[in-house]
C-alpha positions as CSV (number, residue, x, y, z in Angstrom):
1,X,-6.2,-8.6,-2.0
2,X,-3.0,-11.1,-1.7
3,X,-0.4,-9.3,0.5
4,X,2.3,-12.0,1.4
5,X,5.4,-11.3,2.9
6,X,8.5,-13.5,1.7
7,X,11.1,-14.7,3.7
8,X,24.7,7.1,-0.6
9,X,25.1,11.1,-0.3
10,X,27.3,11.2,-3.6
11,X,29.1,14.6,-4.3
12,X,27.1,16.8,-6.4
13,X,30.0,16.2,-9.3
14,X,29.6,12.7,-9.5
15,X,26.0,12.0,-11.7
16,X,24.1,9.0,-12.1
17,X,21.6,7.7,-14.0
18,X,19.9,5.5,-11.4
19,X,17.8,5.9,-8.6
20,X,21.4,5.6,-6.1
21,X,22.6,3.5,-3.6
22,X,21.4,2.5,-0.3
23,X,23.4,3.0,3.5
24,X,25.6,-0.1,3.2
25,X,24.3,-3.4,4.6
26,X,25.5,-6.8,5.2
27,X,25.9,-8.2,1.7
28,X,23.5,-11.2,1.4
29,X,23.5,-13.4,-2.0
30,X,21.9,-16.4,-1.0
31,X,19.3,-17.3,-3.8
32,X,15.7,-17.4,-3.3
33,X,13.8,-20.5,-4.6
34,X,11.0,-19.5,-7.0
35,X,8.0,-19.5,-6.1
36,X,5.4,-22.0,-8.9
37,X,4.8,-20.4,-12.1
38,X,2.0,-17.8,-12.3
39,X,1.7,-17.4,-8.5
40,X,0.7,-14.3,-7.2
41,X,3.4,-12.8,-4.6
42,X,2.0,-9.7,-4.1
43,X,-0.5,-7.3,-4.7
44,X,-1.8,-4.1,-3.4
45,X,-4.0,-1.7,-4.0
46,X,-4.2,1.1,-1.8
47,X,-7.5,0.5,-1.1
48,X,-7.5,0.4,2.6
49,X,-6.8,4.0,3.4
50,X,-3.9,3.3,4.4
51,X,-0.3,1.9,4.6
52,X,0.0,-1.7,5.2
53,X,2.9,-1.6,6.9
54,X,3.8,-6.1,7.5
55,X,5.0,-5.4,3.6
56,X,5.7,-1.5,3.6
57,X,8.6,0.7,5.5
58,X,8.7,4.3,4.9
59,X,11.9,6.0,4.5
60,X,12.8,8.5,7.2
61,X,14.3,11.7,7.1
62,X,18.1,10.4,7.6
63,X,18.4,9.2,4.1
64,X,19.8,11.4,1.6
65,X,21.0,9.9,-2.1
66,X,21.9,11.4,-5.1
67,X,22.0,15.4,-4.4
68,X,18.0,15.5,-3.9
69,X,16.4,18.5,-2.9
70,X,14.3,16.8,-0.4
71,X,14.0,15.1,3.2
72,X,12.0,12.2,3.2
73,X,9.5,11.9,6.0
74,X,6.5,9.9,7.5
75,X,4.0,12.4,7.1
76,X,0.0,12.3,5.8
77,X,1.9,15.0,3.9
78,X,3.9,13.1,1.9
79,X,2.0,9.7,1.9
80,X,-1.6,10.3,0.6
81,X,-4.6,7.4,0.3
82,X,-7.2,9.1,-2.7
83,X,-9.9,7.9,-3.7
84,X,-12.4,8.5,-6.6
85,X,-8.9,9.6,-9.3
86,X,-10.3,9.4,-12.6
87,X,-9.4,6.1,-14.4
88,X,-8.1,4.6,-11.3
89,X,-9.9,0.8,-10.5
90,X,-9.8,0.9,-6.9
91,X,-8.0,3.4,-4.3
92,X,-4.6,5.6,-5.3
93,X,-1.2,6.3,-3.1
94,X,0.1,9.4,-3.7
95,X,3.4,9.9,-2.8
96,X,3.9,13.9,-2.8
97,X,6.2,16.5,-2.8
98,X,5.5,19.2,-0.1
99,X,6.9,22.9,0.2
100,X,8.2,23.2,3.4
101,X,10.8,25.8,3.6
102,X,14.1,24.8,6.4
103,X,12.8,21.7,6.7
104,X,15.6,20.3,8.9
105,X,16.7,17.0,8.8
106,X,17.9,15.3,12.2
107,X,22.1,15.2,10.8
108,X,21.4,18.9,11.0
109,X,21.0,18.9,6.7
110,X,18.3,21.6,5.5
111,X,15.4,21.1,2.6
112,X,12.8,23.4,1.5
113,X,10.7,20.4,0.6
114,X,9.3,17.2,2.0
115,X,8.3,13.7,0.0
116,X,7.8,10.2,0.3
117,X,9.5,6.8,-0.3
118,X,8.2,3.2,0.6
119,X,10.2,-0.1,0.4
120,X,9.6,-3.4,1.2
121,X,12.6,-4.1,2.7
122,X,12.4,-7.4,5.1
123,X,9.2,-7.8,4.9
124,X,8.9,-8.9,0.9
125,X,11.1,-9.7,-1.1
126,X,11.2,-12.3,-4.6
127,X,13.9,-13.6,-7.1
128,X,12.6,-13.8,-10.4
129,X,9.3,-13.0,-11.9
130,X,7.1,-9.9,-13.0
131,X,6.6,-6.9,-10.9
132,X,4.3,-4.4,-12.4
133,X,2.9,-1.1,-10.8
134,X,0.2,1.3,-12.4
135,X,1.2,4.7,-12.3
136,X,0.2,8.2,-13.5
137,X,2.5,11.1,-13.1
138,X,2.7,15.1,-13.4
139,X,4.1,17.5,-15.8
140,X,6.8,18.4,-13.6
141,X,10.3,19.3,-14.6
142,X,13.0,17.9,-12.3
143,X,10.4,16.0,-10.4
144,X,12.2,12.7,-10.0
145,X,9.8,9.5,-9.2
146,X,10.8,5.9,-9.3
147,X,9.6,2.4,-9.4
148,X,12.4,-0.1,-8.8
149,X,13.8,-3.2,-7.2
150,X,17.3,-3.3,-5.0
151,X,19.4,-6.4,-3.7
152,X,19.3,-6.8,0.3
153,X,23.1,-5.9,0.2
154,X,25.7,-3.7,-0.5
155,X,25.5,-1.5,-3.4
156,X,26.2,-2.0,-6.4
157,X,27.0,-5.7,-5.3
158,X,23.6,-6.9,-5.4
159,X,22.0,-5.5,-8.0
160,X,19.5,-2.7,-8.9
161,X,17.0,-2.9,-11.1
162,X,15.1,0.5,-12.5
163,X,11.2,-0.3,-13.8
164,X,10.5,3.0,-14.4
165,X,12.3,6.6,-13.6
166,X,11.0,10.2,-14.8
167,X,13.0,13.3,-14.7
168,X,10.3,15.7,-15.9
169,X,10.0,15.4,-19.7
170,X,6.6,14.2,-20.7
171,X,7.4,12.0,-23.7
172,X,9.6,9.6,-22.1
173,X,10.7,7.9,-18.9
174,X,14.0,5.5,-18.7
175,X,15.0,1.9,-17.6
176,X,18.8,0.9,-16.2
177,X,20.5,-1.6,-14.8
178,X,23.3,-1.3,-11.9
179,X,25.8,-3.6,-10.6
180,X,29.4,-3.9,-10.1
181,X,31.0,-2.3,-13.2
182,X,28.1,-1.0,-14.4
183,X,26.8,1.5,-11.7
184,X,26.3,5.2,-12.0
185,X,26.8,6.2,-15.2
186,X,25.7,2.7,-16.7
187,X,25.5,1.8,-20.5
188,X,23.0,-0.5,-19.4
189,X,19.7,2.1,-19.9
190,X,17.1,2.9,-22.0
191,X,14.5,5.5,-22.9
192,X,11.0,4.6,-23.9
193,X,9.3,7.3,-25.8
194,X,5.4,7.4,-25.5
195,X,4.0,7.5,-29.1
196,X,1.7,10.6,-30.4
197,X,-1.2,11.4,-28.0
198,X,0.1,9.6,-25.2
199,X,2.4,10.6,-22.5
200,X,3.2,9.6,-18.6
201,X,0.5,12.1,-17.8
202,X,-2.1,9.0,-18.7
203,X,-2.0,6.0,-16.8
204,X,0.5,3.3,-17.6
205,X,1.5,-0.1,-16.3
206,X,5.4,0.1,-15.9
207,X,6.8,-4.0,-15.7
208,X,10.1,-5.5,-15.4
209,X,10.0,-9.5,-15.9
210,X,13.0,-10.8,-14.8
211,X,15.1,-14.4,-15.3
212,X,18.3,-16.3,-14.9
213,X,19.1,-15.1,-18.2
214,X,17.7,-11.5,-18.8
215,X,15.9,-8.6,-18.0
216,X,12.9,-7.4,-19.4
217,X,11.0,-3.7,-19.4
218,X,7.4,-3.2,-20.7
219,X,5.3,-0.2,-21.0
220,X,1.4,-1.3,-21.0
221,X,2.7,-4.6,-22.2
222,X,5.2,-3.4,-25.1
223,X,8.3,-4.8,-24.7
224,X,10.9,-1.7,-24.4
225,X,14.1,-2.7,-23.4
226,X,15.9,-6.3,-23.3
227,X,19.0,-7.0,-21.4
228,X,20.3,-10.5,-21.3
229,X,23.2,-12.3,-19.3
230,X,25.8,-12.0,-21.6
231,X,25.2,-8.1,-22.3
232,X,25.7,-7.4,-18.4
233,X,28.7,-9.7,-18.3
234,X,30.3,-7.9,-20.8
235,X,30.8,-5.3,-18.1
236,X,30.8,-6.5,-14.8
237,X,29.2,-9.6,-12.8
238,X,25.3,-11.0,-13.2
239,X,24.0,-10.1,-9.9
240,X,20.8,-10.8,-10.6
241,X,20.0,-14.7,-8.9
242,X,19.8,-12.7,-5.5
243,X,16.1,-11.5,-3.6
244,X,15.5,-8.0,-4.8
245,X,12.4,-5.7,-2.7
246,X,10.3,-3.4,-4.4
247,X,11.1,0.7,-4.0
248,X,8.3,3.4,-4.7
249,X,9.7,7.0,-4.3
250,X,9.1,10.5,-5.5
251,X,12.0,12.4,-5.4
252,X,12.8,16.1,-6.6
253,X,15.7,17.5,-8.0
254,X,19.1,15.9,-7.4
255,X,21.3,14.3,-10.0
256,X,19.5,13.0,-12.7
257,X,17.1,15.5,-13.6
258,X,20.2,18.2,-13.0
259,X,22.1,16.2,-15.3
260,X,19.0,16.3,-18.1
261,X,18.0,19.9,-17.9
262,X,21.1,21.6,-16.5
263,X,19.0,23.6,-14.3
264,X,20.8,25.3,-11.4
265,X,18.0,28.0,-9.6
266,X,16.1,28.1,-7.9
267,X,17.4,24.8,-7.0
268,X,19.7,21.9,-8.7
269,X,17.6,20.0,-11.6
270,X,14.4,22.1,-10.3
271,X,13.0,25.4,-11.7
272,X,10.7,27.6,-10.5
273,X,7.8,26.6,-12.2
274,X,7.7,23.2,-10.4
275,X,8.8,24.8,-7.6
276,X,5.1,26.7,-7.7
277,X,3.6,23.3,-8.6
278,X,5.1,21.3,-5.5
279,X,3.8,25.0,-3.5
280,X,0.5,24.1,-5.3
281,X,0.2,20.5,-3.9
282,X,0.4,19.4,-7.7
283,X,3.6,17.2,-7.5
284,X,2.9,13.6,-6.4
285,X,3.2,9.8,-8.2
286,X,0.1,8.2,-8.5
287,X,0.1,4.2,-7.8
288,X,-2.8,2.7,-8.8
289,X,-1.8,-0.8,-7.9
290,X,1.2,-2.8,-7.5
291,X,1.7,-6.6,-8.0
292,X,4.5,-9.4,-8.2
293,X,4.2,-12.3,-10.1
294,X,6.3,-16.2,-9.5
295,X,7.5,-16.6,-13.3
């Protein structure tokens, strides 16, 4: 196992396609240098039983993006080590969803549910390359995980890239892009539908390899979705030559699934039969593994 460290609550009317924005940091655009070609930055697999936290923080309970129904905490709750999944290689994170009804957040905001989100913020970080996790998902509606990678600044400034987001609907999950002029609501997104007898219920390698000059997305190695340099400049700046760290987060409800189903009760983007699931202990994102590659 190589584990190598390298050196926004929006109003409910305002939508977005994207994961969201971070609390606003000290904008930093300084370019990493690339690592040689093929090198391996980073890879986990969840095998130790538990968090390796020199490359992993977890998100705490004072962060709230995007309308989401839930509070995330650092729980055994919400961050789960399995082992023995069926057609996993090695051990599995589970990042869950947990009923847990007035679940009170320290700004005094309440959530009936509970979940988990990792980053590798200051600790790893790359610019350029392949990051790749293997991941297996529920049939959920209005569950709302993410793989992704963010700038170590102000956002949009610095960039967001979206490897893989799911919103409930079996068939498909969605890329995006989001930087200045092109956050939110971006034209810069895609949706990858899984052909006949597969769906995101199976497990899939979700990729983004990434350049000076574009942006690609795979699905178990098909190529979905290309965005080049002269695309994104067409609406705002390239702000993509700048370190990005890797995100990992299940959240439920909120904007994008609300915005997909329409669903208001029992709560925004969330019905009742999920509800029952999360109650269950059936709502989580499996990661199988996650790696970064040097291009």
């Amino acid at each position: 196992m190589i584990k190598r460290p390298h050196f926004f609550l929006l109003a409910f009317g305002l939508i977005l396609a994207g994961c969201g924005a971070p609390p606003t940091q000290d904008a930093s655009m300084t370019p990493a240098t690339p690592s040689p070609a093929g090198e391996v930055l980073l890879f986990d697999d969840f095998s130790d039983g538990q968090l390796d936290r020199s490359v992993w923080n977890v998100e705490g309970p004072d962060f709230w993006v995007n309308f989401e129904q839930q509070i995330y905490v650092d729980s055994s709750a919400t961050i789960q080590f399995l082992d023995g999944v069926e057609g996993a290689e090695n051990g599995v994170l589970a990042l869950k969803g947990d009923y847990s009804p007035g679940h009170e957040a320290p700004g005094g905001r309440i959530a009936d549910f509970i979940s988990g989100r990792i980053d590798s913020q200051n600790k790893f970080d790359f610019t350029y390359g392949r990051a790749e996790a293997r991941i297996k998902l529920p049939d959920a509606e209005g569950m709302w995980p993410a793989f992704w990678l963010l700038g170590n600044g102000r956002w949009p400034d610095t960039g967001e890239i979206d490897i893989m987001e799911y919103v409930g609907e079996t068939d498909w999950t969605g890329v995006a892009l989001h930087g200045p002029g092109y956050s939110g609501e971006t034209p810069l997104v895609d949706k990858f539908f899984f052909p006949e007898g597969e769906d995101v219920t199976d497990w899939h390698t979700y990729a983004v390899e990434w350049t000076d000059q574009a942006i690609l997305f795979f699905v178990d190695d098909r190529l979905t979705y290309r965005a080049t340099r002269p695309m994104v400049e067409h609406y705002g700046e390239w702000r993509f030559d700048n370190p990005k760290y890797l995100i990992l987060n299940t959240a439920l409800g909120g904007a994008y699934p609300f915005k997909t189903s329409r669903i208001e009760s029992p709560y925004a983007g969330l019905p009742g039969s999920t509800v029952d699931m999360i109650r269950n202990g059936d709502v989580a994102m499996l990661v199988d593994w996650v790696r970064v590659t040097a291009p």
